[in-house]
Each structure stands twice: as structure tokens, then as C-alpha cells.
C-alpha positions in Angstrom: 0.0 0.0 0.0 1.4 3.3 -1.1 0.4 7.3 -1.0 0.0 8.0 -4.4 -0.4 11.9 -4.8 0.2 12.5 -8.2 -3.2 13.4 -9.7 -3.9 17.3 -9.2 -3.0 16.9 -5.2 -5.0 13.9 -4.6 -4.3 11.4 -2.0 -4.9 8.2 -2.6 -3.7 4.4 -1.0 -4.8 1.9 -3.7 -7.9 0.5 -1.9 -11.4 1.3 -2.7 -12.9 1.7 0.5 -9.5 3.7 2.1 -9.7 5.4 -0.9 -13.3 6.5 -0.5 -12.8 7.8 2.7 -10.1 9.7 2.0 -12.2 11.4 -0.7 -14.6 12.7 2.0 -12.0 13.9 3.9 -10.6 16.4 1.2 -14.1 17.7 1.2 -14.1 19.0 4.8 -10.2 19.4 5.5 -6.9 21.0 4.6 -4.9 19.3 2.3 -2.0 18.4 4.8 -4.4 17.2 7.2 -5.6 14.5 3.8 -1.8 13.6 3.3 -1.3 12.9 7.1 -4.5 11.3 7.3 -3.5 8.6 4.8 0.0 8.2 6.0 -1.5 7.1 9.4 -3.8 4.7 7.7 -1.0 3.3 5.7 0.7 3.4 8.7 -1.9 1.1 10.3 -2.9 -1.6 8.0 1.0 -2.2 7.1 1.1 -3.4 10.7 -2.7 -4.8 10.8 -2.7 -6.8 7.4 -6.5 -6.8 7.0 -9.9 -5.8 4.7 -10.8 -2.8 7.0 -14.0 -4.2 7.5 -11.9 -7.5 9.2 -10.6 -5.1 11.6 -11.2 -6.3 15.6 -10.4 -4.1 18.6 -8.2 -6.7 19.3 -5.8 -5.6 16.5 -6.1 -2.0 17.3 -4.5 -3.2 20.9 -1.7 -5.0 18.7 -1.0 -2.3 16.7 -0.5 0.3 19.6 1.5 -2.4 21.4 3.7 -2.5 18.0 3.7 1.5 18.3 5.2 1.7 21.2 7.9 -1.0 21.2 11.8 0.3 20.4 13.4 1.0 17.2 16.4 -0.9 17.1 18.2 -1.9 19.8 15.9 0.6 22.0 19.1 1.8 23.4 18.2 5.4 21.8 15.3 7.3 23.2 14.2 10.7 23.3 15.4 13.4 25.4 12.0 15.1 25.5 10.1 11.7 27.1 12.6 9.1 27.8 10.4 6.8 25.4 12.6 4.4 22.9 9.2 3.5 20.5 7.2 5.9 18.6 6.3 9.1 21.0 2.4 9.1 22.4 1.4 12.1 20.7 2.2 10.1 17.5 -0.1 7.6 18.1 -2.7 9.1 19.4 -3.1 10.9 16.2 -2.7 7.7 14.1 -5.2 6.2 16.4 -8.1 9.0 15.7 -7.4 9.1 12.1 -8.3 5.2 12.5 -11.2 5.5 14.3 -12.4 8.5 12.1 -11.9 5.8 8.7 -14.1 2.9 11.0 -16.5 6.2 12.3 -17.5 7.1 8.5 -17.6 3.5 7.3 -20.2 2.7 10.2 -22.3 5.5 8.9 -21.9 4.1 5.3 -23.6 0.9 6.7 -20.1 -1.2 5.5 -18.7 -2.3 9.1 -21.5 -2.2 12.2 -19.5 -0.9 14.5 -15.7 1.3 15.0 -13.2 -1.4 16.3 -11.1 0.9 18.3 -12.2 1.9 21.7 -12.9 4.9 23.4 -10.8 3.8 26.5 -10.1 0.8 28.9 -12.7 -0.2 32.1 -11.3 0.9 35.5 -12.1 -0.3 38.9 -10.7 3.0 40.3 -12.8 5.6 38.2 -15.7 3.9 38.7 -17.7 3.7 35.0 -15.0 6.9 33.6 -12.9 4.3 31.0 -9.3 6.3 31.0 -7.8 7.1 27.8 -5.8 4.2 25.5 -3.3 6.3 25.1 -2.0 8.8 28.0 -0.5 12.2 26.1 2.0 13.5 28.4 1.7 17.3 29.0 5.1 18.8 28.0 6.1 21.8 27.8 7.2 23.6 24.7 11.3 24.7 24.1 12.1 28.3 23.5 15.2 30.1 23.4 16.6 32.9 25.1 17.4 36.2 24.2 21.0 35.1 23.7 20.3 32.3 21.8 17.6 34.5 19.7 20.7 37.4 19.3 23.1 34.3 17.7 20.3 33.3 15.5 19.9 36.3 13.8 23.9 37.1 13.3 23.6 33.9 11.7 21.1 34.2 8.8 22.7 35.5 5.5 19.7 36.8 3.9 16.9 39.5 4.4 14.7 37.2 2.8 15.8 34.4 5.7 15.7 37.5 8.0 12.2 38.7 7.2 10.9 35.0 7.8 12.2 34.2 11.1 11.2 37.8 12.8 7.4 36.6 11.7 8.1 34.2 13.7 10.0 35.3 17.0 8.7 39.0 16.7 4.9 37.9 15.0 4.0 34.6 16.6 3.4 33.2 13.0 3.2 29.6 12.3 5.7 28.4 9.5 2.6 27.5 7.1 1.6 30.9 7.6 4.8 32.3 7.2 5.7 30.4 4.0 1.9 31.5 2.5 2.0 34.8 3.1 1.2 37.1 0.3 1.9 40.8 -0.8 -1.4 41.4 -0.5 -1.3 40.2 3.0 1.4 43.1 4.1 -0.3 46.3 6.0 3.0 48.2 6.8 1.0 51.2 7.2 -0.8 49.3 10.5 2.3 47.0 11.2 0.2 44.4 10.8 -0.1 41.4 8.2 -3.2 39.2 6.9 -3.2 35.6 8.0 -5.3 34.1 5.4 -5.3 30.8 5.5 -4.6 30.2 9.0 -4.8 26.5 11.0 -8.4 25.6 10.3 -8.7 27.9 7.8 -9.2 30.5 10.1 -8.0 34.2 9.0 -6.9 36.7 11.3 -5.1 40.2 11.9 -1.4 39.9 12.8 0.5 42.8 14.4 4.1 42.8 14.3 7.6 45.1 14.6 8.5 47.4 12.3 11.9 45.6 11.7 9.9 42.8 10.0 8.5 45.2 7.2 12.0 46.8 6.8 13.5 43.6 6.5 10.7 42.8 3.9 11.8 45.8 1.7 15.8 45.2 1.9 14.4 41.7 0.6 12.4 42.5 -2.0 14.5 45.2 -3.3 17.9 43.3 -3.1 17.0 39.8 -3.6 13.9 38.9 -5.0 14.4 37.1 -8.5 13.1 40.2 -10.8 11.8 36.8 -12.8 9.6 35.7 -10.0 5.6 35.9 -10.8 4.1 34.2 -7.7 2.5 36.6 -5.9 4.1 34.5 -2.6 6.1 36.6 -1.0 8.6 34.4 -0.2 10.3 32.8 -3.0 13.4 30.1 -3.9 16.7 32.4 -4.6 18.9 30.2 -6.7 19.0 26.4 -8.0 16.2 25.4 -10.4 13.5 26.4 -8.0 14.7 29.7 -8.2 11.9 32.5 -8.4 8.9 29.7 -7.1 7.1 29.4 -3.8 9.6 28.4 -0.9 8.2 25.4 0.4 8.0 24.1 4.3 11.1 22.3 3.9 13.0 25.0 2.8 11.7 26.9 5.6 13.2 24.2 7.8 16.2 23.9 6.3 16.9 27.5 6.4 16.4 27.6 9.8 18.4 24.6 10.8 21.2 25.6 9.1 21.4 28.8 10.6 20.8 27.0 14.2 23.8 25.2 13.5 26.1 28.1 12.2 25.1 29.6 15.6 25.8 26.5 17.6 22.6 26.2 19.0 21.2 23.3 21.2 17.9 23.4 19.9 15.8 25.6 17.4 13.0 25.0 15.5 10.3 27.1 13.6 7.6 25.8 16.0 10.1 26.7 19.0 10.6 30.5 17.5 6.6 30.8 17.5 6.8 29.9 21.3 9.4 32.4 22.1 7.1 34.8 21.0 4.4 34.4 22.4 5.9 34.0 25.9 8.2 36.9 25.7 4.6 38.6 25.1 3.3 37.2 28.0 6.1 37.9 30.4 5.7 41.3 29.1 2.4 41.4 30.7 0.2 41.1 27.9 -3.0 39.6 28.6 -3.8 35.9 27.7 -6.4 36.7 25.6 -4.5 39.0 23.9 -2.1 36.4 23.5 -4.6 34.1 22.0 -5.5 36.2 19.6 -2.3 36.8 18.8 -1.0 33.0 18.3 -4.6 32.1 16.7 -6.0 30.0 19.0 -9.4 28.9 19.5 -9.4 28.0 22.7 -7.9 29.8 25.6 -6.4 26.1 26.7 -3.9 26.2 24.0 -2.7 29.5 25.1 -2.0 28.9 29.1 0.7 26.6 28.8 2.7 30.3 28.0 1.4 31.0 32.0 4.3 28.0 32.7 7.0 29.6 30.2 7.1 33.1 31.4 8.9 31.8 34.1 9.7 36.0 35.2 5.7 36.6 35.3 5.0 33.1 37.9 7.5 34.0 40.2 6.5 37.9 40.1 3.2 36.3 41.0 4.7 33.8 43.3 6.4 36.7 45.4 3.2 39.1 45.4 1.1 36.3 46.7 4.0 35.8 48.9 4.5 39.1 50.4 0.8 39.2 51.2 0.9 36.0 53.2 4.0 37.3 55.0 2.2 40.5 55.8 -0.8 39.0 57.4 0.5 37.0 59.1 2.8 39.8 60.6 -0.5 41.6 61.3 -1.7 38.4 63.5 1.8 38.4 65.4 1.0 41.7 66.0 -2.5 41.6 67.7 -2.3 38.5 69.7 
């Protein structure tokens, strides 16, 4: 079974009713959320070799067990979880695009019921099942002003420039970075147009000055005069030259310049973070902060509460000093 995506961006695996499926889901969702839905499913049934409609909850245990055991010689795990097998967060996601293929062919009348559970019976919870798969609750890396300083003296290009102060000055996402569009600049506001946003949800971006200057050097020093996207980022030499720059180019830009400034970690998603908790340190509101990162839900926003370490303990020693002070006042009057 293979992803064959070679017909005007479709997705497809090779088997009718996979294939089907995976139809539907281009009609309600983005198109990397199609490619990583098949890769999940291909994922799945090259462990559980089985007709979907064959499928037993029992294999859906197996295959999580085979998730989860080491690659290799399991003697290399990650740093982030300790874990030697596939990380949770992994599988969970493999797991729901599973149980969304067996969800839709129960509606369709094809299987009479989705093999994999919602959770596992427990004595302790009384009739709560608990989750198949526990997601650990980590929290994000960012870098320090330091580390943000070295970054910069390392990239070699306004264009490279530009990109990464959307993301450690804007908050942007690297799919929204990447997509941006001339038409999507408001230098006169300091603000660009997110228009295709996660979800497909558009939004008003605010960000520094230096990101529109650095937008200009670009555009006037190294933008191919051949280019005819209107994507204002584009590929400046090779055979790409003058097209779209891609996610992986992104990346690779990125990384490179991490390494050049002999960095220990730094990653697109990580700049985003650094953002958005320098924001929050700086006292901006969390809803404010929301709207800034484009979240819809206010949960996604207060894991920042646990990275602006300088705002909890400012907090800490407020809520400190009051507790002192009473109970000074209480010495006081006995």
C-alpha cells in the first residue's frame, strides 16, 4: 500500500474503501491534514494486514503495542520523554485518524460498529474508562534572548531575515509564514493578513517594524526580478529559483542557521513559542495572547502561563508578600 499523490493533489492508498474515505476527507479538510490522514492509515494496515471491514479491537490493541515497542536496539530514546518507540502524541493521532476511517464506514452501513475503543474499564474511576493512550503534557522549548541574538547574526539573507522575525517577533506559524502574500502586508498598520490560517481561520497579525524593513531590503535586493508568484517568499537560486519556498526549505533555512550559531535546539515551531511567551512575560493579557498566536481555545494559550517563568514568580512573590504580611498583622494583635 502506497500514497499516491500524483493526480492534481489527490491522496490516494490503492484501496477502494481507504480510498473513499479519503475522498470525503478532502471535502471538509486541509490538504496536509488529507496527506497525514492517509499516511496514518497506511501506517496502520502495514502493521494490521486486513480488509478494513476484518478489523477487531483486538488488532487495534496489537498495533498500539507494535507502536510503542523500540526502534532498534531501544538503546536510543528521546530526550523530550525518555520513550525508545514511537512518541504518544504520535499515536494518538494515528489512532483517531483510524477510528475517524471505521466512524465514516459505520455511517456508510459497511462495518457495524468502529473497532477501536474509546478507552479501557477501570475499577478506580468507577464507569470513567481512562484514555488508551495517555498524552503527556510537555512543555514547549524556547530560546533565550541570547540564543535569539546568535540566530539572527547567523542568517545571511533578508529574505531568511524577514521569515524568522514573523516568527520570533509575529508569533506566526511556518505555514503561515511560508503563504504569506503581498497582498497580505499592512505596513502602514504594522500588521499582516493571516489568510489561511490552522483551520482555515483568517486573522489580523500585528508585528515590529523591523519585519517590514527587513521585507523591503528583501524585495529590493534579492527577490528574482523573474519571479511571478505573488508568494512573498520565493526560492533564490537552483532550479526552483523564483517559485514558492516550500516548508522544507523553511526548515532547512532555519536549521542551518541554528547550526552556524551552535545552537542546542531551534526549530520554527520553537521560535513561535518564544514569541508568544516573551509577550506574555511582558504582561500582555492571555487573551490577547490568543488572539495573537490564533488559537481557538484559551487552553492552548496557558501553557505560556508556565514559560514566562519571570511573570509566575513575580506572581509567586506578590502572593508571597501578602501571606507574610498578614500573618505579621496576626503576630502583631495576639
Amino acid at each position: 500500500m502506497r500514497i499516491d499523490n500524483g493526480h492534481a493533489g489527490r491522496v490516494r492508498l490503492g484501496d477502494p474503501l481507504l480510498d473513499r474515505y479519503l475522498e470525503f476527507v478532502e471535502g471538509r479538510a486541509r490538504p496536509n491534514t488529507v496527506v497525514a490522514t492517509a499516511s496514518d492509515l497506511r501506517a496502520f494496515f502495514a502493521v494490521v494486514r486486513k480488509p478494513a471491514v476484518e478489523v477487531t479491537s483486538g488488532d487495534v490493541l496489537a498495533f498500539i503495542t507494535a507502536q510503542r515497542r523500540p526502534v532498534g536496539d531501544g538503546r536510543v530514546v528521546r530526550l523530550a520523554d525518555g520513550e525508545a518507540g514511537l512518541s504518544v502524541r504520535t499515536i494518538k493521532r494515528r489512532l483517531s485518524s483510524v477510528s475517524g476511517l471505521f466512524g465514516y464506514l459505520v455511517m456508510c452501513d459497511i462495518v457495524p460498529r468502529n473497532p477501536v475503543p474509546h478507552g479501557l474499564a477501570t475499577r478506580r474511576r468507577g464507569n470513567r474508562p481512562v484514555a488508551l493512550i495517555r498524552t503527556p503534557r510537555l512543555l514547549p522549548k524556547i530560546l533565550n534572548p541570547a540564543e535569539v541574538d546568535a540566530l539572527f547574526g547567523a542568517l545571511r539573507r533578508w529574505r531568511d531575515r524577514a521569515m524568522v522575525e514573523a516568527m520570533v517577533l509575529g508569533g506566526m506559524r511556518r505555514c503561515e509564514v511560508v503563504g504569506l502574500g503581498f497582498d497580505d502586508l499592512r505596513p502602514g498598520e504594522r500588521r499582516v493578513f493571516i489568510a489561511d490560517g490552522k483551520g482555515g481561520h483568517q486573522r489580523l497579525v500585528p508585528i515590529s517594524s523591523r519585519f517590514f524593513q527587513s521585507v523591503a531590503n528583501y524585495i529590493d535586493l534579492e527577490r528574482p526580478k523573474e519571479a511571478t508568484t505573488d508568494r512573498l517568499f520565493v526560492v533564490l537560486k537552483g532550479q526552483r529559483r523564483g517559485q514558492p519556498l516550500t516548508l522544507k526549505g523553511l526548515d532547512k533555512i532555519v536549521r542551518n542557521a541554528s547550526q552556524r550559531a551552535e545552537l542546542a535546539h531551534c526549530t520554527c515551531h520553537e521560535l513561535r513559542h518564544t514569541c508568544l511567551t516573551r509577550l506574555r512575560e511582558a504582561g500582555m493579557a492571555l487573551e490577547a495572547v490568543q488572539a495573537q498566536a490564533g488559537h481557538r481555545s484559551l487552553e492552548s494559550t496557558r501553557v505560556y502561563l508556565h514559560l514566562a517563568n519571570e511573570w509566575l514568580a513575580a506572581e509567586y512573590r506578590r502572593a508571597a508578600e501578602v501571606i507574610d504580611a498578614s500573618r505579621r498583622i496576626e503576630e502583631v494583635t495576639r
